[in-house]
N, C-alpha and C positions, 0 to 999 in steps of 0.2 A: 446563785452563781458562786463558783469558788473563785477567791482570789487567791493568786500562786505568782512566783518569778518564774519571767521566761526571758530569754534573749531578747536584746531588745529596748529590756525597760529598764528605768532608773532604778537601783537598789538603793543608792542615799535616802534619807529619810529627809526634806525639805521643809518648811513653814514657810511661807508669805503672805502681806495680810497687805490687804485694801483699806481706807478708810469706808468704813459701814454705811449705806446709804441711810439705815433706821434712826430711829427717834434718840435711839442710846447708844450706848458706848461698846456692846459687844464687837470686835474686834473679827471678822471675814478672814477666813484663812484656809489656803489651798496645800493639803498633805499630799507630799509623792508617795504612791505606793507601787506594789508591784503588778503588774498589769494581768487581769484574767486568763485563766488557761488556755479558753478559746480562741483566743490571738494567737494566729501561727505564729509559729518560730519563727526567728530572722526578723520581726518585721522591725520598720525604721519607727518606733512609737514608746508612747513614752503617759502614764496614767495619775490617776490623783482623784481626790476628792474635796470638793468645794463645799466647805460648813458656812450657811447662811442664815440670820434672823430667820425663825419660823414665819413672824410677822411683825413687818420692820414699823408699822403704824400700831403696833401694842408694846407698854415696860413689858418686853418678857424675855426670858434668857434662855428660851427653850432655841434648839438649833434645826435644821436641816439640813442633813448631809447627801451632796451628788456626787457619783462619780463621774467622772471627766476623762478622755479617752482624746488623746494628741498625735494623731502620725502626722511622722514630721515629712517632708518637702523632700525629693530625690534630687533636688536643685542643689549644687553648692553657693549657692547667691541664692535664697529663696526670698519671693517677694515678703514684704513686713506685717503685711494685712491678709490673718487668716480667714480662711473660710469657717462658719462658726454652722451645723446643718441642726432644722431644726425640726424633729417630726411632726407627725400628723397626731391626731387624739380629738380634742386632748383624753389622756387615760392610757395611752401607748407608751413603751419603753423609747433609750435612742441610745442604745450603747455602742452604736457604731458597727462595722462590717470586724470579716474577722481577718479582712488583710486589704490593706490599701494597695495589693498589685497591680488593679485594674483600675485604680482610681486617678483618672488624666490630671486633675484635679493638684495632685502631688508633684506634679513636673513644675509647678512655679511656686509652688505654697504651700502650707500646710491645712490640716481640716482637722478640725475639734466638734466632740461630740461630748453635747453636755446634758445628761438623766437627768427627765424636769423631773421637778419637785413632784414626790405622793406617787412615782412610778414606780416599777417591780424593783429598780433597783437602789432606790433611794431609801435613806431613813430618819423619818417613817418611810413607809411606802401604804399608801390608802386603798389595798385591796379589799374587795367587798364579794367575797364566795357566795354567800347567801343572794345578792341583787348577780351577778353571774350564772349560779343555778335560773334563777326565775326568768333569766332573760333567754338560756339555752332552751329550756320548756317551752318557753313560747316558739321560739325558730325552730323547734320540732315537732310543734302543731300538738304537742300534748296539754295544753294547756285552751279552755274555751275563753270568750272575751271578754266575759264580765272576769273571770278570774286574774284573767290576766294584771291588769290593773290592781286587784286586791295583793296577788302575788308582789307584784315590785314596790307598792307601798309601803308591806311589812317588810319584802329584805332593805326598802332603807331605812326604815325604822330601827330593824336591827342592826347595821353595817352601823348606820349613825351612832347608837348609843354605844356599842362596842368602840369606834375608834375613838371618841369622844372619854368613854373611860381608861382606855389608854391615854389619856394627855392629847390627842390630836387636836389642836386649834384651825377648824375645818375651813376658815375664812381666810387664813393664808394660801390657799391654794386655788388661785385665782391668776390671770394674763398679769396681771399689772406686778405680782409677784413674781413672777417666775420672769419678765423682760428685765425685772431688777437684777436678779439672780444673774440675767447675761451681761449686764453691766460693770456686777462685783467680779465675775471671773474675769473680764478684759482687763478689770483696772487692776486685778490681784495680780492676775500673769505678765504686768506690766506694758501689754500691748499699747499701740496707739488705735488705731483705726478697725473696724472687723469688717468684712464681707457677711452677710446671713446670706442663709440659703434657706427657706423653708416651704414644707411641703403640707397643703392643706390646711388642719388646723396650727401648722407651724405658719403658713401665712399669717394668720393673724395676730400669732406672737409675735414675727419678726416687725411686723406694720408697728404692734405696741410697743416693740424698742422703738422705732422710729421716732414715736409720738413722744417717748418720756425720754431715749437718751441720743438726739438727731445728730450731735458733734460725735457721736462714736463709731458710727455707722458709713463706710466710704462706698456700698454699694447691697441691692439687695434684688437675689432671686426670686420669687413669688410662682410656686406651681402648684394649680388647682386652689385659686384662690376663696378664701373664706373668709373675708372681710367683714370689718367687726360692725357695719352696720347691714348686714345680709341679716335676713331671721327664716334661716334654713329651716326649722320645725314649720313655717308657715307654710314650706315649699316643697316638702321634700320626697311627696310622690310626685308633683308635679315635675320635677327633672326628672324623675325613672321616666315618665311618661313624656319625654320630650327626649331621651337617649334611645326610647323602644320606638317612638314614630320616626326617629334618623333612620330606625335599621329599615321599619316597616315600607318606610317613603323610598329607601335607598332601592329597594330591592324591587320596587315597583317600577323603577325608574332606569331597571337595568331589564334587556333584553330577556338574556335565560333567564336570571330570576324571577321574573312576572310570569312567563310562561310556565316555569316549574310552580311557582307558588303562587296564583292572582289572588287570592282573599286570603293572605298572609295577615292580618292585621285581626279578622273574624273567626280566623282558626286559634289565634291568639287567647278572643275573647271567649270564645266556647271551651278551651282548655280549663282557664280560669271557674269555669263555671260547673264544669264538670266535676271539679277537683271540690269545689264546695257542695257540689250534692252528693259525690260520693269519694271520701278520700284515694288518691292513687295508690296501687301498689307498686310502692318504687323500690321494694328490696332494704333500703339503707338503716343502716344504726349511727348510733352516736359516740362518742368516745367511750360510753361507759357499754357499749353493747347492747342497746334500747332501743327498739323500734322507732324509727321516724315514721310519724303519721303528715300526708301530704295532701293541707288542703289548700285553698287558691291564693291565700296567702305564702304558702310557702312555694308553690310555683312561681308568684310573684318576686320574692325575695331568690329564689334561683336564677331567674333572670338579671336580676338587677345585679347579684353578682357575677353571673356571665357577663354582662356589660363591663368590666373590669377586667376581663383578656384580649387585650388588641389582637394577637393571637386568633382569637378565635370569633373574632364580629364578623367576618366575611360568612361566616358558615351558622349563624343564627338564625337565618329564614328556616333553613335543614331541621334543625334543632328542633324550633317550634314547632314546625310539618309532621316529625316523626312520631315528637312526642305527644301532640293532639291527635295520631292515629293510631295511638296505642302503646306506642314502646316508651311506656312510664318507666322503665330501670334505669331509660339514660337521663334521667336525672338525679339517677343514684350517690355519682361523683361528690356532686355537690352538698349531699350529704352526708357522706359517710364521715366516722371519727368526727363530727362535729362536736367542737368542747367552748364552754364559756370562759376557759381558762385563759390566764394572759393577758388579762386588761385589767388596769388599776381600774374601778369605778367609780370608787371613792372620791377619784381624784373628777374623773369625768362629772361627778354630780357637783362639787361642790366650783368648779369652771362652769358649767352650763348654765347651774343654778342662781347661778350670782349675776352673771352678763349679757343671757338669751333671755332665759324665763320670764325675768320684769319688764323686759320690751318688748315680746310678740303678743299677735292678737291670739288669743285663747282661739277665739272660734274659725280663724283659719287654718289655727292648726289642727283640732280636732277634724275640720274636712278634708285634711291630709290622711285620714284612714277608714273615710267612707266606703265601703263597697263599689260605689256608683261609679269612682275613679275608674274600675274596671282592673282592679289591682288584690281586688279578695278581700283588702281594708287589713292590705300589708301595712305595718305600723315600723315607718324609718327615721321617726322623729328622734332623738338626743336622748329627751327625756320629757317626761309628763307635766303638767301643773301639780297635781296631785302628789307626785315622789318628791318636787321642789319644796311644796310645802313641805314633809315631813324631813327633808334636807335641813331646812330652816337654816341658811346660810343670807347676810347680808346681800341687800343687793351691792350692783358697782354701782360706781359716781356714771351720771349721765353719757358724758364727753365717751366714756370708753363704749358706747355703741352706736359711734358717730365718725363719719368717714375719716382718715388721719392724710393730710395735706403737711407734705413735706418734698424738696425740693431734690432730695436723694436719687441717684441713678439707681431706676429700680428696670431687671425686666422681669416680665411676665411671661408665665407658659400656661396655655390652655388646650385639653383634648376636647375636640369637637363631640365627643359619643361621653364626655365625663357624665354621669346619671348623679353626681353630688352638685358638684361645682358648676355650673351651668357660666358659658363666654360671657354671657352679658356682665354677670358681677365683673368676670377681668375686665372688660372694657371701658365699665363703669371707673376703673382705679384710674384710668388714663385725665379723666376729668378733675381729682384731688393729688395725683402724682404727676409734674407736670413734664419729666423727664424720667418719664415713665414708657417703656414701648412692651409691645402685646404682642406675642406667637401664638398662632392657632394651629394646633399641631392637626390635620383632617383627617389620621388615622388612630393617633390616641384615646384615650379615655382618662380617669383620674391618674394622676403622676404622669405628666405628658413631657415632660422633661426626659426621663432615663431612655433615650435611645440616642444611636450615632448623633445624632443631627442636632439635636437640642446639648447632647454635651460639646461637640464643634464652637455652638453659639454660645455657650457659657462662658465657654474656658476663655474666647475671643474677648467676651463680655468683660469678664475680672481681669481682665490685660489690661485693657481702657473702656470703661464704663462707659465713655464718652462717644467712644468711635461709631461708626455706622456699623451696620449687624449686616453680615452676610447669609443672608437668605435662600441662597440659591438649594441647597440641599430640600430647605421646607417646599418650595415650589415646586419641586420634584417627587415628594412624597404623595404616594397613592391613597387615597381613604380607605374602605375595606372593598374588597372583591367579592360583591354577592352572586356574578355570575358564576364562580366558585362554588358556590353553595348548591348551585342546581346541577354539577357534572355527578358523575358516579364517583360512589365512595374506593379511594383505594385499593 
């Protein structure tokens, strides 16, 4: 990314420094800079970077720098308590949108967007090309299954000992670090109070400020929750397989669609099956212009990303139909220009590695990529035992893969068709968050929050955490329309 002045952003050069949560005396400090080019013009924002302990439980003077991205409030009274958003991953960027035009959000408040630590645009930043090749290879089926595993063994092997001889201290980049991290920015920027907002594995970050800093926290959103005692690798065809029998179930249960499609669920499994005795021809390449080879894994993994267009779940039965009767190109889409680019991994191995791995059971997650699921022995687990070990990163302390019980006005959003996050964990929160309440959005999927109705309920939310939620919009949302799926195309 270049950084550049635009309108807008502050050109003074600032310091403000926090008292350091670490063991020592290095001194936290928020530089004004000028804000990147791709912020339109005009906007009302304002940028910086937050230098923080690499790792605040070791002597060391080594730093990590985030950039931090502030558009301010179109309010002249804006309320005092920002909104603070916090992505999904972990391994993903969060530099924020390139104009807070649209963002309702800005009419009482302001919204900050803080690059976790070991992402694309922090530094370090913990990219890992080598384990990104081997992980693209596999999603384009050019790679068999014993290899597979040998593949991402060696690129952590190599990612590790390359970031490792750069200076990287691979154990700081860990939940409990980076919830610090949102601690030092409130207390550096002088705030009182923060709103979070976080989406997926940003749930579990925001849960983890709760647990380590609960007087800072005056309210928090939670969408598509991944709560830190879930063990997602144990589970996590089972929710593809519990999003695909919503569509399956739906569509049985709907007039035209059963008549258009009755053994929608068997055309399903005979695709799969197909595709593993003899790869399809789907046309598609990858970003580099390589043939994608499509066996029933990667049908699998097609789907499961279809299941992430609410958009298009109504017309999924179609989908399946067409493409078990031959027209393997339509699911070209889904892979063409595929690239492994754009994901810290680094950062995602040495999170997963530390906080999931030493909790789950080995052999339920291994039967997360059996054949037998009916899924090709699609593999949507995080990460391996095997890549863990050669990780070889600390585990966490206990406590942080144990439900967090705090008395914070939290709400919750959940899509009924989510194929990651599955309702129950949200509902599960309602039992250690006690003013806590739960939206079931019945036409979403992961991020069930970004549509009219759920930002209505937010923006009400952050007004008064407290107040009762009006619901009437969610009541009135339709799930998807599979009868849809069986009229004629266009």
């Amino acid at each position: 990314m270049v950084w550049g002045r635009i309108a807008g952003c502050l050109t003074a050069y600032a310091v403000m420094t926090a008292p350091a949560l670490a063991q020592h005396d290095i001194p936290v400090t928020f530089e004004t800079v000028a804000c990147p080019e791709r912020i339109a013009p005009g906007e009302k924002v304002e940028c910086g970077v937050l230098s923080v302990p690499e790792n605040r439980g070791m002597m060391s003077d080594r730093m990590v720098k985030l950039p931090v991205t502030i558009f301010r409030s179109r309010s002249a009274t804006p309320a005092p308590d920002p909104v603070v958003f916090l992505a999904g991953g972990p391994g993903l960027s969060n530099p924020g949108p390139r104009s807070g035009a649209s963002d309702p959000f800005l009419d009482e408040r302001d919204r900050i967007y803080l690059e976790p630590r070991g992402a694309l645009f922090s530094s370090p930043r913990l990219e890992c090309p080598e384990f990104a090749d081997a992980k693209l290879e596999i999603a384009v089926g050019r790679m068999a299954w014993v290899a597979q595993e040998n593949a991402q063994v060696n690129a952590a092997r190599n990612c590790r000992a390359r970031l490792i001889a750069e200076g990287v201290g691979l154990a700081g980049y860990v939940s409990t670090e980076a919830a610090d991290d949102i601690e030092d920015l409130r207390a550096t920027l002088g705030l009182g109070q923060i709103n979070l907002y976080g989406l997926s594995y940003g749930t579990r970050l925001a849960l983890t400020v709760v647990r380590r800093h609960p007087e800072a926290v005056r309210s928090v959103i939670l969408d598509s929750v991944l709560p830190p005692e879930a063990a997602f690798d144990e589970t996590a065809s089972n929710n593809i397989l519990r999003a695909l029998n919503m569509v399956f179930d739906g569509c049985a249960v709907n007039v035209a669609c059963a008549a258009a499609y009755p053994d929608l669920r068997a055309r399903f499994a005979s695709l799969i099956a197909e595709a593993d005795r003899k790869p399809l021809a789907v046309g598609a390449r990858d970003a580099y212009g390589r043939p994608v080879i499509v066996r029933g894994a990667q049908v699998a993994n097609a789907f499961y990303e279809a299941l992430h267009d609410v958009k298009g779940l109504g017309d999924l039965p179609r989908l399946v139909t067409e493409v078990a009767g031959g027209r393997h190109d339509l699911l070209a889409p889904m892979f063409d220009g595929m690239s492994g680019a754009g994901f810290a991994w680094g950062l995602r191995l040495s999170t997963w590695c530390a906080e999931e791995m030493p909790f789950e059971n080995v052999g339920r997650m291994t039967g997360q990529v059996s054949p037998a699921l009916g899924l090709g022995g699609v593999d949507e687990r995080t990460a391996t035992p095997d890549v863990c070990r050669i990780w070889n990163v600390p585990s966490a302390a206990a406590n942080e893969n144990t439900a967090v019980h705090a008395d914070t006005p939290v709400l919750i959003y959940s899509g009924a068709f989510d194929p990651d996050t599955p309702t129950d964990w949200a509902r599960a929160q309602l039992d250690n968050l006690p003013n806590a309440r739960l939206v079931v959005m019945p036409g979403e999927s992961h991020g069930a929050s970004f549509n009219a109705c759920a930002t209505r309920i937010s923006a009400a939310f952050l007004r008064d955490p407290k107040a009762p939620l009006d619901m009437d919009c969610v009541t009135r949302m339709r799930g998807p329309d599979f009868g849809a799926s069986a009229a004629p195309r266009p």
